[in-house]
N, C-alpha and C positions, 0 to 999 in steps of 0.2 A: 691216569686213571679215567680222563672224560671218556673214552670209549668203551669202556668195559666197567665202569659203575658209574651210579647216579646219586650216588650218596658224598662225593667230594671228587675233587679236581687232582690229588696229588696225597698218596702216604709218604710218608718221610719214615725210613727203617732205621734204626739202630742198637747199638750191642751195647751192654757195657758188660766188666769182667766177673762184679759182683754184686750183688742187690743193694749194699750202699753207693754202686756207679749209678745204678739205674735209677736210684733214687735222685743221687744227685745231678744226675745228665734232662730228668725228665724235670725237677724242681730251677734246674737253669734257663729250660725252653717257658717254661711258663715265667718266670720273671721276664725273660726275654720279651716275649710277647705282651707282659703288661705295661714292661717299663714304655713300648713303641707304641703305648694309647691303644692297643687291640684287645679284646677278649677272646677270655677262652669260656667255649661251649659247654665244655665236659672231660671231667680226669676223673681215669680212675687207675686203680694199682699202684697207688704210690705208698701205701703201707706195706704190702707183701715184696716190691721191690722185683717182681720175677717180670712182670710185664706190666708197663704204665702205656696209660692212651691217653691222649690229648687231644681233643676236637676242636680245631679252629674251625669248623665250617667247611672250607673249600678245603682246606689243608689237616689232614690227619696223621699225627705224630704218634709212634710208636716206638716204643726204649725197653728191649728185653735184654736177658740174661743167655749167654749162649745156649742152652738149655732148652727156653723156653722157646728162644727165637728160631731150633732146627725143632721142634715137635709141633710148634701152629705149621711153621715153614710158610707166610706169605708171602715171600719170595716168590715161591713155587705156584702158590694158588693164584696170585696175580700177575703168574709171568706174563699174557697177552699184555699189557700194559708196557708203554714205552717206561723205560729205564735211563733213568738222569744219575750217574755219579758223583758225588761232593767229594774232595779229597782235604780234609779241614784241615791235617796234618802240617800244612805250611805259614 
């Protein structure tokens, strides 16, 4: 993201299947994050479940519902940005 916005260094995208995933996928990155002595910025959408955001600062965490995450589509609007894949699956 440093080339193409000035607002953080790096979004972090993810799905989950159902709004208690995305509750609980975005409710695990903030523990995450606090248990490691970091703060977090700013959350929101953790009630509605359809789309949670999470502001560490340099790092902007975002956890939608398939849904929500093909109609923003930042994927799409951030494509110039270099693209790093996590495969957490293992």
């Amino acid at each position: 993201m440093r080339k193409v916005a000035n607002f953080c260094d790096f979004f972090v995208l993810s799905s989950g299947t159902s709004t208690r995933q995305v509750k609980a996928i975005a409710e695990g990155i903030v523990d995450g994050i606090e248990q490691s002595g970091a703060k977090v910025r700013f959350k929101q959408g953790f009630l509605e479940g359809h789309w949670a955001l999470i502001d560490l600062g340099t790092v902007v965490a975002h956890v939608f519902d398939q849904a929500s995450r093909e109609f923003y589509s930042l994927d799409y609007l951030w494509q110039e940005a270099k693209q790093v894949s996590i495969d957490l699956k293992n």
